[in-house]
C-alpha atoms as an extended CHARMM CRD file, in Angstrom:
* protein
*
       150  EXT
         1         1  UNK       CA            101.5780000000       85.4680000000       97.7070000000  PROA      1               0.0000000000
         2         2  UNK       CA            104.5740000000       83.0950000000       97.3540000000  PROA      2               0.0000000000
         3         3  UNK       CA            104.9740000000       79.4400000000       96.8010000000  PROA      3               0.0000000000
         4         4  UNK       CA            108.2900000000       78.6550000000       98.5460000000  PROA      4               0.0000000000
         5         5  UNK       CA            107.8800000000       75.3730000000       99.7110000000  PROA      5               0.0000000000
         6         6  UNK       CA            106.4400000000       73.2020000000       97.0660000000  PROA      6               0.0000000000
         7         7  UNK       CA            107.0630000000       69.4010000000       95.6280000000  PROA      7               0.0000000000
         8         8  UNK       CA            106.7770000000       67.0470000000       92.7940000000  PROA      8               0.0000000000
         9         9  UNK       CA            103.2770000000       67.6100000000       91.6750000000  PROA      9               0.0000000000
        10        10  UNK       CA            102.5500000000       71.0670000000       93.0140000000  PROA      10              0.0000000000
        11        11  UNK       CA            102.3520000000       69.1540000000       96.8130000000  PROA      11              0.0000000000
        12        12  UNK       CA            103.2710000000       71.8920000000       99.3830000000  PROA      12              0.0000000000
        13        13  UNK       CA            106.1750000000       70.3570000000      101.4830000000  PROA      13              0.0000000000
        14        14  UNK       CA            105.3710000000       70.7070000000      105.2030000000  PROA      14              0.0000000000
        15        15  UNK       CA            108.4680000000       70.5570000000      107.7410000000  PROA      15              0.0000000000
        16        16  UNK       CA            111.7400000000       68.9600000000      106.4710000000  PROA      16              0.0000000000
        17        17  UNK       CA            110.1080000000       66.6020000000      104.1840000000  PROA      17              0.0000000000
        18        18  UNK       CA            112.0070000000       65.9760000000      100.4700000000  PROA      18              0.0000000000
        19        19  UNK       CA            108.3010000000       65.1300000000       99.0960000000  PROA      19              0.0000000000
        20        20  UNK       CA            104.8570000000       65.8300000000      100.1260000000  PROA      20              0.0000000000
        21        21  UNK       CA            103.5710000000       61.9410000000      100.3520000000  PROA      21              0.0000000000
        22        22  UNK       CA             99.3930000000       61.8900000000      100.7010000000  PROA      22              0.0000000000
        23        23  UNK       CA             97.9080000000       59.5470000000      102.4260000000  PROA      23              0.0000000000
        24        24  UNK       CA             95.8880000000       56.2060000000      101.6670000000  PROA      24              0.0000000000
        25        25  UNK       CA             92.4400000000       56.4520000000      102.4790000000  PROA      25              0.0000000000
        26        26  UNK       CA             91.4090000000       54.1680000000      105.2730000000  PROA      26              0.0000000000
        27        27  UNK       CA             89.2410000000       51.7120000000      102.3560000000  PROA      27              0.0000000000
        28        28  UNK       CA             92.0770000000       51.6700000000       99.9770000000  PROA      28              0.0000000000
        29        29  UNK       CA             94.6060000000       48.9300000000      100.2520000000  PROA      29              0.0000000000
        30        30  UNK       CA             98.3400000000       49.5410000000       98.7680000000  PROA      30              0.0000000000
        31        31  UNK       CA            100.0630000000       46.8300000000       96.9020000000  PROA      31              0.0000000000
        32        32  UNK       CA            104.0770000000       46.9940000000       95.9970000000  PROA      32              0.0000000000
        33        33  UNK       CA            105.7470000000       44.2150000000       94.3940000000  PROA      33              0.0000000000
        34        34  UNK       CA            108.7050000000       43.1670000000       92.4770000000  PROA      34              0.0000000000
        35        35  UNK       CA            107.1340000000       43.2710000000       88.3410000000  PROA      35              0.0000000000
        36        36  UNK       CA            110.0420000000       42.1730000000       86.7620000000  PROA      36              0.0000000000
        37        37  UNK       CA            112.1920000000       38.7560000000       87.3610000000  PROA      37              0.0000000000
        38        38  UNK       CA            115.7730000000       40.1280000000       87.0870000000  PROA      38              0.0000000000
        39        39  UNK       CA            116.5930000000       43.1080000000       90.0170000000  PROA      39              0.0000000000
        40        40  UNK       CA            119.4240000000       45.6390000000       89.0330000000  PROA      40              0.0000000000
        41        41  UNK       CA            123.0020000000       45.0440000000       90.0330000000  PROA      41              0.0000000000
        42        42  UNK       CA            122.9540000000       48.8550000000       90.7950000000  PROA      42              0.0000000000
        43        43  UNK       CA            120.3000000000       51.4720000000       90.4720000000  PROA      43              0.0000000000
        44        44  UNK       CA            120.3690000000       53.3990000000       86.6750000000  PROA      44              0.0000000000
        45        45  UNK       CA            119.7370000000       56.9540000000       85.8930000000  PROA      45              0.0000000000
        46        46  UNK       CA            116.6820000000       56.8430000000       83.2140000000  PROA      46              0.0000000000
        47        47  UNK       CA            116.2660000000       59.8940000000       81.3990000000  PROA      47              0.0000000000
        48        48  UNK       CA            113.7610000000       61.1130000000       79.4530000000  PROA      48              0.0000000000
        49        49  UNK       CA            110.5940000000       59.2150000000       80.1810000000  PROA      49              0.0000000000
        50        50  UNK       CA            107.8030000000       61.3540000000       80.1470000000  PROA      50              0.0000000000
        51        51  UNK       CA            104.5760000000       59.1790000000       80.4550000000  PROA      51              0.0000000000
        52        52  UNK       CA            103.5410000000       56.4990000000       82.1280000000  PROA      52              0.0000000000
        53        53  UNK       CA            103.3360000000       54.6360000000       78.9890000000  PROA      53              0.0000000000
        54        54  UNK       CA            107.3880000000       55.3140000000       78.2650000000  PROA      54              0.0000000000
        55        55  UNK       CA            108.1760000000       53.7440000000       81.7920000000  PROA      55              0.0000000000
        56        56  UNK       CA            106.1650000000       50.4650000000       81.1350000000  PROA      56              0.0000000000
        57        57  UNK       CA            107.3470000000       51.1920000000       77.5580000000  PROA      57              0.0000000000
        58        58  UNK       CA            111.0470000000       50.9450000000       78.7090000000  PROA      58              0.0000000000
        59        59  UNK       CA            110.7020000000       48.4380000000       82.1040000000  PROA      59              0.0000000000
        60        60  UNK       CA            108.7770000000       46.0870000000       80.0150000000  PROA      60              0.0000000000
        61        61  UNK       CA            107.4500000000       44.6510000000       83.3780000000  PROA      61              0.0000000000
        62        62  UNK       CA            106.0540000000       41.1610000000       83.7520000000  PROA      62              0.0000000000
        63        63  UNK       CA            105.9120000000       38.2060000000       86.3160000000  PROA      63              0.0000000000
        64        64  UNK       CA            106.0390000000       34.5410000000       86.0140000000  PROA      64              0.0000000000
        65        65  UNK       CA            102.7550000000       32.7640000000       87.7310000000  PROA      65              0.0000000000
        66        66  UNK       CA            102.2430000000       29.4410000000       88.9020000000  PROA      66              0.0000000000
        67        67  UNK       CA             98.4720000000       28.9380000000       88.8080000000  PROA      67              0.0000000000
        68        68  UNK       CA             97.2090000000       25.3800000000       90.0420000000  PROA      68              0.0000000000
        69        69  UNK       CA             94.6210000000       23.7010000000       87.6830000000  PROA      69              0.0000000000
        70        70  UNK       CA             91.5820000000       21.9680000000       89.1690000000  PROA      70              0.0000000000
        71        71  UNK       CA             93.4950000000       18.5960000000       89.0110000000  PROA      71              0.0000000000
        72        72  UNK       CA             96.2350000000       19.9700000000       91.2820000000  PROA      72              0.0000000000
        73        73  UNK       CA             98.6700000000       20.2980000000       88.6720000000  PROA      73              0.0000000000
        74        74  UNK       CA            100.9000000000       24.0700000000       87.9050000000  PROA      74              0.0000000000
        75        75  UNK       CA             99.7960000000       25.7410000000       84.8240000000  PROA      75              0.0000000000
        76        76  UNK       CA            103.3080000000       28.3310000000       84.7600000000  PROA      76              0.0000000000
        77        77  UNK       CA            102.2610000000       31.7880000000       82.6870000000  PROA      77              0.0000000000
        78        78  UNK       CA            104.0450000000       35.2110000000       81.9470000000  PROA      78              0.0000000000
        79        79  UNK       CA            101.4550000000       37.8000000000       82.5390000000  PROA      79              0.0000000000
        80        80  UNK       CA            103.3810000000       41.4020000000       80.9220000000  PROA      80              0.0000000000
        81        81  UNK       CA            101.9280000000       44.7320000000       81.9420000000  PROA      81              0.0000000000
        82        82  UNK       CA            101.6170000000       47.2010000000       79.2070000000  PROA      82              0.0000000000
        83        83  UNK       CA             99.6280000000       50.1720000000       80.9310000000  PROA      83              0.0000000000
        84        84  UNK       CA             98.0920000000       50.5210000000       84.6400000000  PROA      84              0.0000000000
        85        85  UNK       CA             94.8650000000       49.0610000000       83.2290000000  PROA      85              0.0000000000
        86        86  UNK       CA             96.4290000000       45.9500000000       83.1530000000  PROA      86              0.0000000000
        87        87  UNK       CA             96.9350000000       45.8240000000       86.8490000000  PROA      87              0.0000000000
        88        88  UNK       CA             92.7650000000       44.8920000000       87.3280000000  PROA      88              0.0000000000
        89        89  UNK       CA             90.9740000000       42.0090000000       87.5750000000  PROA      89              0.0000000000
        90        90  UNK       CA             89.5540000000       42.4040000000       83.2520000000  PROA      90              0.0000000000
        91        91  UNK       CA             93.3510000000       43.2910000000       82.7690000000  PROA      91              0.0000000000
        92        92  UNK       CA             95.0850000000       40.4310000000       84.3160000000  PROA      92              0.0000000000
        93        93  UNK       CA             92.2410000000       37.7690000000       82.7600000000  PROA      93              0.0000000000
        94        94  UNK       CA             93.1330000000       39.4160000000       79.1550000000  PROA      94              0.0000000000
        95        95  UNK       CA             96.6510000000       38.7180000000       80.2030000000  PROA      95              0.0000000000
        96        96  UNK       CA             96.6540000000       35.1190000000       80.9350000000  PROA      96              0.0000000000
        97        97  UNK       CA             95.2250000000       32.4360000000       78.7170000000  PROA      97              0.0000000000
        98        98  UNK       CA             94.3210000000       30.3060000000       81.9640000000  PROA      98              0.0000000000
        99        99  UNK       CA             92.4960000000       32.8010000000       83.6890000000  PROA      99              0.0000000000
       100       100  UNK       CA             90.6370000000       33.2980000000       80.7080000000  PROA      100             0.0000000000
       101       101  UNK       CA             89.3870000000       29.8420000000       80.4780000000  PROA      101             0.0000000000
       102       102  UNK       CA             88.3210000000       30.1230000000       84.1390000000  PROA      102             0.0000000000
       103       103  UNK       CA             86.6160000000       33.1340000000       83.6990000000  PROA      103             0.0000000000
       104       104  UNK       CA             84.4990000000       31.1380000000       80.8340000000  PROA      104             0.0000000000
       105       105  UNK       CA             83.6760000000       28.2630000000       82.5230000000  PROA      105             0.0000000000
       106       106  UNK       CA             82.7440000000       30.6710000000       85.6790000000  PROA      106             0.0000000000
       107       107  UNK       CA             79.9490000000       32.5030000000       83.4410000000  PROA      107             0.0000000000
       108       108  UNK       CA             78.8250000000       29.0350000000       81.8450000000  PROA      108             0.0000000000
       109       109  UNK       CA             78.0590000000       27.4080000000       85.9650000000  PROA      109             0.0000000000
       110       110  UNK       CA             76.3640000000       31.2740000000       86.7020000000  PROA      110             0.0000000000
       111       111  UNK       CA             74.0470000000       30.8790000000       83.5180000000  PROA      111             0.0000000000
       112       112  UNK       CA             73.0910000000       26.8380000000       84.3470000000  PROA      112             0.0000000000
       113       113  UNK       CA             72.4740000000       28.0590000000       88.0610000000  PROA      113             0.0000000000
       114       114  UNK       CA             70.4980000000       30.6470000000       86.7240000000  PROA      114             0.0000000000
       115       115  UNK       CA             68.3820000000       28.1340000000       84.1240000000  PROA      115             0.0000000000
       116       116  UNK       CA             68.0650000000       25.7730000000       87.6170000000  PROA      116             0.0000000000
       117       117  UNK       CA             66.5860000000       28.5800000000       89.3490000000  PROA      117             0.0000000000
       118       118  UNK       CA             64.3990000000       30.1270000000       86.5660000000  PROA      118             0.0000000000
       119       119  UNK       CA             63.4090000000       27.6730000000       84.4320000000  PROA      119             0.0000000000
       120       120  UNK       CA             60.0760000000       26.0020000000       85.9110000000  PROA      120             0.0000000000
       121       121  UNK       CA             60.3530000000       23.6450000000       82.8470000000  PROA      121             0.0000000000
       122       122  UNK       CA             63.9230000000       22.2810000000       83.9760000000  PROA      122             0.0000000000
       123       123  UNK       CA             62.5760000000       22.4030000000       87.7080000000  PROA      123             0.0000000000
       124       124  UNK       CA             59.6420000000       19.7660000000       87.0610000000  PROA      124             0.0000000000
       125       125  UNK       CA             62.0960000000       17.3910000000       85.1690000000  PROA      125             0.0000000000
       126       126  UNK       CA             64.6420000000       17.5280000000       87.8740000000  PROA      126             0.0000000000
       127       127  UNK       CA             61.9930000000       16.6460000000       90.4750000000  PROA      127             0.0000000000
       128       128  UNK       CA             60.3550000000       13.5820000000       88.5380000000  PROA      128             0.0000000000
       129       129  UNK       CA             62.7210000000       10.7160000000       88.6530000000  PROA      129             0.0000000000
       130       130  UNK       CA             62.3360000000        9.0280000000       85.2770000000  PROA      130             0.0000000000
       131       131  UNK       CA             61.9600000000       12.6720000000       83.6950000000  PROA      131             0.0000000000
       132       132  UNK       CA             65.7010000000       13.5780000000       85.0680000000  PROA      132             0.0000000000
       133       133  UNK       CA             67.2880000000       10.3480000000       84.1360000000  PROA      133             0.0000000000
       134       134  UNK       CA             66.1150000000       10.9650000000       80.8050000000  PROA      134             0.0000000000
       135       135  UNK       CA             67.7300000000       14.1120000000       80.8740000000  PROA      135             0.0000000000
       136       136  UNK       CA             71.1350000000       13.1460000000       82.3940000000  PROA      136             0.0000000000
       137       137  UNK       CA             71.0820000000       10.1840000000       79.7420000000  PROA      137             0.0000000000
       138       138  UNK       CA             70.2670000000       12.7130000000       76.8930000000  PROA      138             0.0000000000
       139       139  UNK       CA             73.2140000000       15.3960000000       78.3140000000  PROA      139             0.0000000000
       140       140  UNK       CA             75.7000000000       12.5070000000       78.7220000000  PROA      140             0.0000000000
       141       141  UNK       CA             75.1200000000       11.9150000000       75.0930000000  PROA      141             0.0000000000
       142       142  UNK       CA             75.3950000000       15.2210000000       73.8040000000  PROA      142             0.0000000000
       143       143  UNK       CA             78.9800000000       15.2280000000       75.9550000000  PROA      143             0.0000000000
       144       144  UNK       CA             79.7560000000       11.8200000000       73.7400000000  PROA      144             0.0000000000
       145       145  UNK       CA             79.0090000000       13.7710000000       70.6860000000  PROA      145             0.0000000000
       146       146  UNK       CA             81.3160000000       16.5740000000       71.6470000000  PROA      146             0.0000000000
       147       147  UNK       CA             84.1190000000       14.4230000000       72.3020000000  PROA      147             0.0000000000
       148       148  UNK       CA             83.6080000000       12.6990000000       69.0600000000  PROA      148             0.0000000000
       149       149  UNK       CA             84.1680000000       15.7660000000       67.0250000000  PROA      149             0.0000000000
       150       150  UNK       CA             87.3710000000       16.7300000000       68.3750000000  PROA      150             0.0000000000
């Protein structure tokens, strides 16, 4: 039993092929981009990377974002890829101070939602009129108190 025909990764090469390509699956989605500001003048011979790790190691990969704020304003950040992990959503938040402080004040509207919906408590005061004003006047000055210890 001989393997003549074989590729990069033990892929048998069918036809005239130079490598044995699989395909996507039909739910997958493929993404290429550019990961690094400054394109080569002319392609370089890299020798001697072995791991994944070396070629992120070595590229150093990384991309300049403009994110707009909820003001409309551009908040500009450098996200830099270290491994493959950081190609996901957790790796990308970790990456980016911004992101970060949405994904906070994401979880802190999910948990209030989930007080207005759970809390029976916070329910009755919101549906007695002099009950919620009480409570808007006591939250607006526990936000004065906040801003007074900065």
């Amino acid at each position: 039993m001989a393997i003549d025909n074989v590729g990069i990764g033990g892929n048998e090469v069918k036809g005239d092929a130079s490598e044995a390509l699989n395909e996507i699956p039909q739910n997958r989605a493929l993404i290429a981009g550019k990961l690094t500001p400054n394109a080569p003048v002319k392609p370089e011979v890299v020798e001697g990377l072995r791991t994944v790790e070396d070629i992120f190691e070595h590229y150093e990969p990384e991309l300049k974002i403009p994110f707009e704020d909820k003001n409309g304003g551009t908040v500009n950040e450098t996200l830099k890829f270290k491994n493959l992990g950081d190609f996901g959503k957790k790796g990308i938040i970790n990456n980016s101070v911004f992101l970060k402080e949405l994904e906070i004040e994401s979880d802190q509207y999910k948990k209030i939602i989930k007080q207005l919906k759970t809390n029976k408590i916070l329910k009755a005061a919101l549906e007695d009129p002099e009950a919620k004003k009480s409570l808007v006047g006591t939250i607006d000055a526990l936000i004065e108190e906040i801003k007074n210890t900065k």
